[in-house]
C-alpha positions as a printed Julia matrix, in Angstrom:
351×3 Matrix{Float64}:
 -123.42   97.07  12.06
 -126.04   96.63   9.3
 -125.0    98.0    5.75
 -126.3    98.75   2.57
 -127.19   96.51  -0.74
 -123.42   97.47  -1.55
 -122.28   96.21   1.44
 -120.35   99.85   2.9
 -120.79  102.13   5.06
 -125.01  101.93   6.91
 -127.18  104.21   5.26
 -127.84  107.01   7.49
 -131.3   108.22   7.36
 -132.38  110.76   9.91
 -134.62  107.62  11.43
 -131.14  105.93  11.99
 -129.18  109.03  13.11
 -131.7   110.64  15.93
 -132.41  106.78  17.07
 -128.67  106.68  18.45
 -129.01  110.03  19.67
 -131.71  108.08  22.35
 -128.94  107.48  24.98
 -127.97  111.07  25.43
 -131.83  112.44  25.33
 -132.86  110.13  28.37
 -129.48  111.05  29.93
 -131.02  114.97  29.11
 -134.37  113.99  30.5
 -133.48  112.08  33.41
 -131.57  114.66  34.77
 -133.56  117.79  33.94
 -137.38  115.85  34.78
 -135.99  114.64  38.35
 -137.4   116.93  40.76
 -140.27  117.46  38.87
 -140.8   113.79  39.04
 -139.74  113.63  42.99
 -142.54  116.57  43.52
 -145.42  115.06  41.31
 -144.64  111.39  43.12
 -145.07  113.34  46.18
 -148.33  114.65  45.56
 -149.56  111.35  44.31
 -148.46  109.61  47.45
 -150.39  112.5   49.63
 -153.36  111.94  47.69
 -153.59  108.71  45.67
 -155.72  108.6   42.39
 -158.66  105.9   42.26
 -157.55  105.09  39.16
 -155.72  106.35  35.91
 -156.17  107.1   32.35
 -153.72  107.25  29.35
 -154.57  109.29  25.86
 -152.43  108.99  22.45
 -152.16  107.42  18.85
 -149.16  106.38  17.29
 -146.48  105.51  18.84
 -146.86  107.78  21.77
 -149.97  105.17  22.93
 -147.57  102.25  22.44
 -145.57  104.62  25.22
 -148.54  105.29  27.0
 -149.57  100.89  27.17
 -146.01  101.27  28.67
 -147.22  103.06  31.69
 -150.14  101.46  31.96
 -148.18   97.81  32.65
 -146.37  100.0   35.04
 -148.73  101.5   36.91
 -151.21   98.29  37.04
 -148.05   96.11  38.04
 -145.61   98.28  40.2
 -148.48  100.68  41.59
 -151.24   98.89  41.43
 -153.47  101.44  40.19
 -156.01  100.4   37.47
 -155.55  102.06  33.85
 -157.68  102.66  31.34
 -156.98  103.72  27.72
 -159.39  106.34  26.95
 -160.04  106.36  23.39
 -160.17  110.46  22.26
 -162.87  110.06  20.15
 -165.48  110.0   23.16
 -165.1   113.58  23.69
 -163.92  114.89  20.01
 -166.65  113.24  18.82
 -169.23  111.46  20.52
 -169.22  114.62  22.84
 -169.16  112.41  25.87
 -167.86  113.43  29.43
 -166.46  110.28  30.87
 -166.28  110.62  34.6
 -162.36  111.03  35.49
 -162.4   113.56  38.8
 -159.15  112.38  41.02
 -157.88  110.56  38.15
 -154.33  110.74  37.66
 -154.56  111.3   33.37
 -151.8   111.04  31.2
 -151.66  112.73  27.58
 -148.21  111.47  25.55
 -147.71  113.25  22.36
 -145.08  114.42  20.84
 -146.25  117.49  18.76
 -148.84  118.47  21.25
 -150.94  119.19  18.79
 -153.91  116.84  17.71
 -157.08  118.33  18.33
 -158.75  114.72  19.85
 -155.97  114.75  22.21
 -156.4   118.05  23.11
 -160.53  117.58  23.54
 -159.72  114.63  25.61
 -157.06  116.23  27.41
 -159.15  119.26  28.76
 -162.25  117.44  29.46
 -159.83  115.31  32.08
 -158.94  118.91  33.53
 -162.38  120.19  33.5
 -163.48  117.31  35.8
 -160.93  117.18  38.09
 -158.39  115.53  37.17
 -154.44  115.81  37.72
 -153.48  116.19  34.25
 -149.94  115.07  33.39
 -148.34  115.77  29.45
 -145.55  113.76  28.52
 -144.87  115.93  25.2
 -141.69  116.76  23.18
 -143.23  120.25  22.63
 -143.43  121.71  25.54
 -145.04  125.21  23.6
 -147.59  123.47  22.16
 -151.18  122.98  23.15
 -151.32  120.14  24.77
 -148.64  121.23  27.03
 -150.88  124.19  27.97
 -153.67  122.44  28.44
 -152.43  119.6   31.32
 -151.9   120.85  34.63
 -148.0   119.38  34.86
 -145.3   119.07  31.8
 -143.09  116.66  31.93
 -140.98  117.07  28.6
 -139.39  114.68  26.54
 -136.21  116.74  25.78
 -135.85  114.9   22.7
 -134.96  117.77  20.52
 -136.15  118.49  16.58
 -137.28  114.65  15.36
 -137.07  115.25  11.4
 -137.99  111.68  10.38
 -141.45  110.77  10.23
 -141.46  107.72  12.43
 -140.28  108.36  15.9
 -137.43  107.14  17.83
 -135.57  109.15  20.43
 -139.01  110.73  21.1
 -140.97  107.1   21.79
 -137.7   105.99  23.81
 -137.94  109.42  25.68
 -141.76  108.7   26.36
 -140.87  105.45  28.18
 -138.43  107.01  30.32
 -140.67  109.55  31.74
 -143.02  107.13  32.42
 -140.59  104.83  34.17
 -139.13  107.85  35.82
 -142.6   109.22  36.8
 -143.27  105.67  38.86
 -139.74  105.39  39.97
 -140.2   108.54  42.03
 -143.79  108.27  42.86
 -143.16  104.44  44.71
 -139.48  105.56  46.15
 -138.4   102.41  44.57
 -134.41  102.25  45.49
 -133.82   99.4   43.42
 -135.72  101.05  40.66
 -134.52  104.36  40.57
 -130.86  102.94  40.63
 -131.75  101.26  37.65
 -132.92  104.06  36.22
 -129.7   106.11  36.95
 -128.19  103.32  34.32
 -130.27  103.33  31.39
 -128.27  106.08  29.26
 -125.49  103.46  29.43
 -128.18  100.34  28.79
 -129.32  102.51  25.73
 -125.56  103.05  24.77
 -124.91   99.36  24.88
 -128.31   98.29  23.16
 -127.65  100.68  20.26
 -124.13   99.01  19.75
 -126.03   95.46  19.57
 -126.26   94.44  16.04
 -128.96   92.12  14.95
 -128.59   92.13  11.19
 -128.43   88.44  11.43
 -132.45   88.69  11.26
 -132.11   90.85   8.37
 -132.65   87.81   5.4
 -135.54   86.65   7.2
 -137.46   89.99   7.8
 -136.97   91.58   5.11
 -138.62   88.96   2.79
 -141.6    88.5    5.03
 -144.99   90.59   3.98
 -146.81   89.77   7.49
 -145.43   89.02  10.41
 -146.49   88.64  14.39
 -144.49   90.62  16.95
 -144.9    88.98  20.44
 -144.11   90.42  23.76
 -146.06   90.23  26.96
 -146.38   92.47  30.0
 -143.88   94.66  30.37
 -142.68   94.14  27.17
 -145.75   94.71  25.12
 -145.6    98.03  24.6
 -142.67   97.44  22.43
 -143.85   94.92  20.55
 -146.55   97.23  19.25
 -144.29   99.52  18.53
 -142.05   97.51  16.49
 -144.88   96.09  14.5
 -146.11   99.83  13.9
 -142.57  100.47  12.81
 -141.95   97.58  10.16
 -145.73   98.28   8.68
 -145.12  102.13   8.38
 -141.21  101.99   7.2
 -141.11   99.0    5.66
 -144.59   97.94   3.91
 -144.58   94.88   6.4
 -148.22   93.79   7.12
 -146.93   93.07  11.16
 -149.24   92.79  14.08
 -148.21   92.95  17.69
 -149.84   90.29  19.93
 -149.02   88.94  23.51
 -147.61   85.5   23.6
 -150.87   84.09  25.55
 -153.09   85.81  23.17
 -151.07   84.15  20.6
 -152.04   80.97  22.07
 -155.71   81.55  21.32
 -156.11   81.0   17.57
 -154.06   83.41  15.61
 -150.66   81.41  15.83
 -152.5    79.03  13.04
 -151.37   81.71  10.91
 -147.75   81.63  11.29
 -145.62   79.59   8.91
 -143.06   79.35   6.25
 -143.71   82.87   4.74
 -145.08   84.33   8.71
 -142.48   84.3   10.73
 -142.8    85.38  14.47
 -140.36   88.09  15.94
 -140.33   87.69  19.76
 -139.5    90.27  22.77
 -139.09   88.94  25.9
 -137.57   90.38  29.17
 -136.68   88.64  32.65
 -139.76   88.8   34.73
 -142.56   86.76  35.66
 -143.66   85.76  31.59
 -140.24   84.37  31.09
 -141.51   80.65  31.75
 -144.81   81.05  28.92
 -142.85   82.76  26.48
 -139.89   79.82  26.29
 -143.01   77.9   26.34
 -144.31   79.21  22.91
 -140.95   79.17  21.41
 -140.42   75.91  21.94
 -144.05   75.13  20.4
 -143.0    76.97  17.35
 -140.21   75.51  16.91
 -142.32   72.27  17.21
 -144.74   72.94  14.7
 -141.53   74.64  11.83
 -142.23   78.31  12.22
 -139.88   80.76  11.79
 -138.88   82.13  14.99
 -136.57   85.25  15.89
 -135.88   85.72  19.48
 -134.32   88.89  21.36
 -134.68   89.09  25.19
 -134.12   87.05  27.52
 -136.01   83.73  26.19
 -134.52   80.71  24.98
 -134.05   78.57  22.07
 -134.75   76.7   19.87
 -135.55   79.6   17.35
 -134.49   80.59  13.67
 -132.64   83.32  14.93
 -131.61   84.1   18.39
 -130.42   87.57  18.35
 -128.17   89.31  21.28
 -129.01   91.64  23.97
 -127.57   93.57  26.93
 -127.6    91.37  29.94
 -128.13   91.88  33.55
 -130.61   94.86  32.91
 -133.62   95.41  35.03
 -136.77   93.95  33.3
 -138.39   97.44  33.02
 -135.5    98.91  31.53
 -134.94   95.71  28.95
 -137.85   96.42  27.02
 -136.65   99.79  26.16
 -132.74   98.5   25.3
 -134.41   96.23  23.18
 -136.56   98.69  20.93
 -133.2   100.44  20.87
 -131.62   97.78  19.13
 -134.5    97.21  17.1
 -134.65  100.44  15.28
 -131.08  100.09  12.82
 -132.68   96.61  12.15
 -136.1    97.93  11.02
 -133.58  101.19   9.07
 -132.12   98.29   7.25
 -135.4    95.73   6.44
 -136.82   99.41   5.14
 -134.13  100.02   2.57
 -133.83   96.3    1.71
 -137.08   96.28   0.13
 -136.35   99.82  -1.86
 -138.53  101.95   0.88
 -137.14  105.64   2.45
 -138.08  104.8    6.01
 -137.59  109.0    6.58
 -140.77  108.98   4.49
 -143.16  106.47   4.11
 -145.89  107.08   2.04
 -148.71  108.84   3.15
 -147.76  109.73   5.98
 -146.52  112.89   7.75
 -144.66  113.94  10.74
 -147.69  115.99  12.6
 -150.75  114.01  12.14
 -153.99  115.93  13.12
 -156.87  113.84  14.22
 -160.32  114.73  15.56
């Protein structure tokens, strides 16, 4: 359990508080999205998309590269991240009939969304909202809700909500492949989420919290989450971080990393397993500081714990749950309110 500078009780921000209240909103949303999950797969099964398209910002499009590993590994469907801009303003009208498009937001609200969002309507496509608000326009807009049942999210960087947002998604491609082994998985993640909160990894607290840039790595799978921790430390915790996949890594930027850039590294049990021990170990190699959570291996600076035996699409979500009391704590450690960074504001309206 991570404390404060006077060493009690944790500070308990809102970020902190509706963070452990994750476990009990996927249990919410796995149980009240089911059969609107079982009927949606159905439909895609009768009549399979060509191909699909995701639209957010924030942290809902680190959710939404989330779905997109999914669908382009598990389903085999090609993705595309549509950037909003082409229709709120450029005025284009990309070509998406039969397309299977997915809008994650959790206000609903941001008029590029929204333009992006009703142009994939307008042309035919099966528009699917993962949103918290389920009154809000987006949710209007889109053909089929599936809500995030997160509940009011006070602090202005999201955590139940962007843990709810994977969920769906994994849910959403559970159901639509009849995956046994998958959707038995998925029956366990409230308890995953449980166990992940309880994980403490304030032993990479010292380290963190004095860096000013930093890379988060994850790959596949995993990705997702390594953007979103990166968009986490820079907008609760000043941290200049950048999330880049371990082979990308590979191709320049690592030259970088050093004494005062330290790498933070996400890994899960799956097919990138073998390359990402591989970079750790050249890391280690060349005396950079190296935190590790996941399933890789040593040698690293810090090798931090995490719950074992999970399914690899479900340990990328345990392990932003365990992430999110460590980024609470690196935020107050350098004298920053991490329920409101500045600038920044819970609804942001883009166009």
């Amino acid at each position: 359990m991570m404390s404060d500078e006077n060493n009690s009780a944790p500070a308990m921000t809102a970020m902190l508080r509706e963070a452990r209240e994750a476990p009990q909103v996927v249990a919410r949303l796995l149980e009240s999205n089911a059969a609107l999950c079982r009927d949606l797969g159905e439909r895609l099964r009768f009549a399979p998309p060509p191909f699909a398209v995701t639209c957010a910002r924030g942290s809902s499009d680190n959710a939404a590269t989330f779905a997109k590993y999914l669908l382009e590994i598990h389903s085999g469907l090609v993705t595309a991240s549509v950037g909003p801009s082409v229709t709120s303003v450029y005025e284009a009208r990309p070509r998406m009939r039969d397309a299977l498009f997915l809008a994650v937001s959790q206000s609903g609200r941001s008029p590029d969304i929204l333009h992006l969002a009703n142009a994939g309507r307008e042309d035919g496509a099966l528009t699917v909202a993962l949103v918290n608000d389920t009154s809000s326009p987006l949710a209007s807009t889109c053909e089929i809700v599936l809500p995030l049942h997160a509940g009011p999210e006070k602090s202005v960087a999201a955590t139940k909500s962007f843990i709810a947002a994977l969920a769906a998604g994994l849910q959403l491609v559970a159901h639509w492949s009849q995956d046994e082994e998958l959707l038995k998985a998925l029956d366990t993640l409230p308890d995953v989420l449980a166990q992940a909160s309880a994980t403490d990894w304030s032993e990479a607290l010292p380290l963190l919290s004095q860096a000013d840039n930093l890379f988060v790595v994850g790959r596949g799978v995993g990705f997702a989450v390594a953007q979103e921790a990166a968009l986490k430390l820079k907008e609760t915790s000043g941290i200049h971080a950048e999330a880049m996949s371990s082979a990308e890594l590979m191709h320049g930027p690592w030259t970088l990393a050093g004494d005062h850039f330290p790498i933070l590294v996400l890994s899960q049990r799956d097919e990138t397993l073998s390359g990402v021990n591989d970079l750790v170990t050249k890391l280690n190699e060349q005396g950079v500081p190296v935190v590790v959570a996941g399933a890789a291996e040593g040698p690293a600076t810090v090798m931090l714990p995490s719950v074992e035996n999970t399914h690899p699409y479900l340990a990328p979500i345990a392990m932003i749950q365990s992430f999110y009391p460590l980024v609470n704590a690196i935020a107050l450690s350098r004298g920053r309110n991490p329920d409101n960074p500045p600038r920044l504001r819970k609804v942001t309206e883009t166009v």
